[in-house]
Structures are given as C-alpha cells and as structure tokens.
C-alpha positions as CSV (number, residue, x, y, z in Angstrom):
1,X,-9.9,-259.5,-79.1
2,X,-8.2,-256.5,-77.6
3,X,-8.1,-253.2,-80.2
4,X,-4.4,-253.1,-80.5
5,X,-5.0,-257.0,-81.5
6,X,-7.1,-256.0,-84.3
7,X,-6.3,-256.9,-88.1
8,X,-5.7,-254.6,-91.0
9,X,-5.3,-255.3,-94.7
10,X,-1.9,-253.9,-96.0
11,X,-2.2,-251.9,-98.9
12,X,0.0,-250.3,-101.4
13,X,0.1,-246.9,-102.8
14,X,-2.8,-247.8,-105.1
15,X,-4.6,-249.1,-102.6
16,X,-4.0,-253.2,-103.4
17,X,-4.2,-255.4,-100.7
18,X,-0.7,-257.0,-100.4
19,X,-1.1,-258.6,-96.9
20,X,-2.3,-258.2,-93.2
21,X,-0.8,-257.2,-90.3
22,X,-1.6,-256.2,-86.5
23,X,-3.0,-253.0,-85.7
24,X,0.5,-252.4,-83.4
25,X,2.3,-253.0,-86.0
26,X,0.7,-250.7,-88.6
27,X,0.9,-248.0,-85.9
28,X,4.4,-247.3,-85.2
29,X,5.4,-248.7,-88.6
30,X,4.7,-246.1,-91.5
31,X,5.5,-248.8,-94.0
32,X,2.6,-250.9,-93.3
33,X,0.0,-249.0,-95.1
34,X,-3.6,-249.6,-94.4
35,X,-7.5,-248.2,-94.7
36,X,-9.4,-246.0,-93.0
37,X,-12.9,-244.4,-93.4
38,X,-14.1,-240.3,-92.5
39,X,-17.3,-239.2,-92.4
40,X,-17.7,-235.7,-91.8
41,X,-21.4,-235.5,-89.9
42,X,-22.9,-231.7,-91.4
43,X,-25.7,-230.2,-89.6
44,X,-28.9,-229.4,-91.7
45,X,-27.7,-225.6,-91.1
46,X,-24.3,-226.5,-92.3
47,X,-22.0,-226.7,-89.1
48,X,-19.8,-230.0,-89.5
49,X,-19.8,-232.3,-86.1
50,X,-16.5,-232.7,-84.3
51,X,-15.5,-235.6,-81.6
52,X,-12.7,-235.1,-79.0
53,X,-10.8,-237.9,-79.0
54,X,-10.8,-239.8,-75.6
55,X,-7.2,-239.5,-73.5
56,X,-7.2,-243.4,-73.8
57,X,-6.7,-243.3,-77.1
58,X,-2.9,-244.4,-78.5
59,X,-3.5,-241.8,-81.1
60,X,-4.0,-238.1,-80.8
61,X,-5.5,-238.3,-77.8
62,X,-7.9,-235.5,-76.4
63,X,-7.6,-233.9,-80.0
64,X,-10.8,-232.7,-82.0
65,X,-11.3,-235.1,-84.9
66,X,-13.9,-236.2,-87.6
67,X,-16.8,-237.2,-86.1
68,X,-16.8,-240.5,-87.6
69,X,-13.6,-242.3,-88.3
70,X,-12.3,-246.3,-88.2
71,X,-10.4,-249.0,-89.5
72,X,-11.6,-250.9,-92.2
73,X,-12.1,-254.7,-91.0
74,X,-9.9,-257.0,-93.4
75,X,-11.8,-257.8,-96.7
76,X,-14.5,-255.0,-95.5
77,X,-15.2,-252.0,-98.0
78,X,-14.7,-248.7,-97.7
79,X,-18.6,-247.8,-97.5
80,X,-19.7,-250.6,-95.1
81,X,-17.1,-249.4,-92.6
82,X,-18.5,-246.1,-92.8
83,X,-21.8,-247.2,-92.0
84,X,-20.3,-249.3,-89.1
85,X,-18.4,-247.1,-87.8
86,X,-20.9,-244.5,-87.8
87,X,-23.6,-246.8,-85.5
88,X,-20.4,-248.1,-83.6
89,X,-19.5,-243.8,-82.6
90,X,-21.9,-242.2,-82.9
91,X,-25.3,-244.8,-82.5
92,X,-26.5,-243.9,-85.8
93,X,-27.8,-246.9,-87.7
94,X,-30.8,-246.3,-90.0
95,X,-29.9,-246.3,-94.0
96,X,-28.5,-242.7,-94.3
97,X,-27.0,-241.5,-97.9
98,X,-23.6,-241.3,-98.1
99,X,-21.6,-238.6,-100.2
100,X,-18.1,-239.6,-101.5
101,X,-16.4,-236.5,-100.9
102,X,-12.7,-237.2,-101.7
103,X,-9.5,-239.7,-100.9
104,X,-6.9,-238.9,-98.7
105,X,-3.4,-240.6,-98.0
106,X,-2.5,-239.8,-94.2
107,X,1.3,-240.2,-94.3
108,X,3.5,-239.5,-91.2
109,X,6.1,-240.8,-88.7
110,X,3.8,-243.1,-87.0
111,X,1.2,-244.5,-89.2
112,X,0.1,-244.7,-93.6
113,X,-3.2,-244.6,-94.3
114,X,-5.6,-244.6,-97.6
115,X,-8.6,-243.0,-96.7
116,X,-12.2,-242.1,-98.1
117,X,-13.9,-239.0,-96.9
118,X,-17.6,-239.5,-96.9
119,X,-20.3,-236.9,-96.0
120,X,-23.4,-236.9,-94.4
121,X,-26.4,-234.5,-93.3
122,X,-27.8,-235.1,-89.9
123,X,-28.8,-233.3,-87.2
124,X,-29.5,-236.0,-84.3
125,X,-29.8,-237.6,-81.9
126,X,-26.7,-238.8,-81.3
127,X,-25.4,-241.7,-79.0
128,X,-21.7,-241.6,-79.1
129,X,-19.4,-244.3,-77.6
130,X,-17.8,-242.8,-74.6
131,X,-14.9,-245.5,-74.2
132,X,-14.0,-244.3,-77.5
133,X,-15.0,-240.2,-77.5
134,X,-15.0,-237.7,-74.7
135,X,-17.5,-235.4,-76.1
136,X,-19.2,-234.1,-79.9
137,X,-20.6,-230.8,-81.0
138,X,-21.3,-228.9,-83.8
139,X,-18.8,-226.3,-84.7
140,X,-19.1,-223.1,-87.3
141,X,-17.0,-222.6,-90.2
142,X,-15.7,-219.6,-88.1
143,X,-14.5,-221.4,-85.1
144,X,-13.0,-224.3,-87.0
145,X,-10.9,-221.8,-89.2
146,X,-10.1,-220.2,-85.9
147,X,-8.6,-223.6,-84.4
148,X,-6.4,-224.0,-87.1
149,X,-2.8,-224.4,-85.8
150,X,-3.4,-224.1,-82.4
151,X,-2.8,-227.8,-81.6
152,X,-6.7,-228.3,-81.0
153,X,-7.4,-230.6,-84.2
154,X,-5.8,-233.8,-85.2
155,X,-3.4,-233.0,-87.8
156,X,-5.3,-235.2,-90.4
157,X,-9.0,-233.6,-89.4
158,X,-7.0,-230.0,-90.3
159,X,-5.8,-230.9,-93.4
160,X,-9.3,-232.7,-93.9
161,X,-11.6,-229.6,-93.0
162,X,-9.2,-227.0,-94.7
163,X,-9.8,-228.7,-98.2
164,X,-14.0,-228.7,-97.0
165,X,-13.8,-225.2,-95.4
166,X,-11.6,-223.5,-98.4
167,X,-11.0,-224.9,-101.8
C-alpha cells in the first residue's frame, strides 16, 4: 500500500475515535483530525537529535523536525507507535524507556492532529531511513534557539522545542 493510501483513525477534540479516513484526505482536510506520535531523541550530554525532512516528503519538506515522528496505525496506541516508529526512522529497536513529556494539538490549514510528545536518552548508533530523512544530528540548546523563525524548523518541532527549551 502506497503512504498517501495509508489509514488513520479520526478523532475528536478529546481524542475519541469517531471514524477512519485516508491519509490524503486527512492531509489537505483540517477537519479530519487524527494521531501522531514525537519522540524527542536527547543526547546523554543533553543536545536533542533533529531530522531534516526528505524533499519527497508532502509535508514540510527539507525542514528540521523531531527526530522521531509518525502516524499512529488505526486501533495502534500512542506508545507502540512510538516504539515503531522509532526502529522504522531511526533503526532503533531494543526496549528503551520512554518519558511522556506532554500532548500537543497540531492545528493548521492543512492538517489536525492529537499528538504525544515522548522522550528519550540515547546517544547511538543510529540507522535512519533515508527514503524518509535526508540527514540527523545533534543540535545545542543554543543553535536551536538561534533557528527559531528563520524558516529552518517545522512549524510544529518550533512550537515543540520552545515549550522543552524554555518553560
């Protein structure tokens, strides 16, 4: 099955399934809200790894993002997607713990999602899926804060690290 085939649960505000729908549909139709799963990947010394989107993507492409990120499968929950998503980016497989670090509601003209923020401390190896990522690495709390608003981060990792970097 293609990606843009793929489908979602459709979820409400309070995150209730109310249906399914096709991953075209969800994105382009803000409506159709449905789940995602971050994991922000910190470095034993604290730096948070980053993953620049590849230019094939249909979203954001060639933007710095969350290192880990996906779509929950339908009837899949939040935490097993992370952990799937995190051997299907990033190669990463072994039982790491997993952090709850906050929900987020991604709201804008081309997509709704409910997502969960998890964290994670590891410091490699890494082998990332490079039909899906163009390249990863670490980043300082300095040179994130400096790449705010400079069109360099998806929108949603921005909002994501400024409520990590500075509440």
């Amino acid at each position: 099955m293609k990606k843009n085939e793929e489908y979602f649960d459709v979820v409400d505000e309070d995150d209730n399934i109310i249906g399914r729908a096709l991953r075209s549909e969800c994105h382009g139709n803000p409506s159709l809200i449905h789940r995602t799963v971050h994991v922000v990947v910190f470095h034993s010394d604290g730096r948070i790894l980053l993953q620049k989107r590849s230019p094939k993507k249909d979203i954001q492409p060639g933007k710095w993002d969350t290192a880990v990120g996906g779509h929950l499968e339908p009837g899949e929950d939040y935490e097993s997607a992370a952990r799937r998503e995190m051997k299907e980016e990033l190669g990463v497989s072994f039982a790491f713990p997993l952090s709850y670090l906050f929900d987020s509601q991604i709201r804008n003209n081309i997509e709704s999602e409910n997502t969960i923020v998890y964290a994670v401390t590891y410091d490699g190896p890494f082998n990332f899926n490079s039909e899906e990522i163009e390249e990863i690495r670490f980043w300082s709390r300095d040179e994130m804060i400096s790449a705010f608003g400079k069109a360099i981060f998806t929108p949603n990792l921005e909002e994501e690290l400024k409520k990590i970097l500075l509440s």
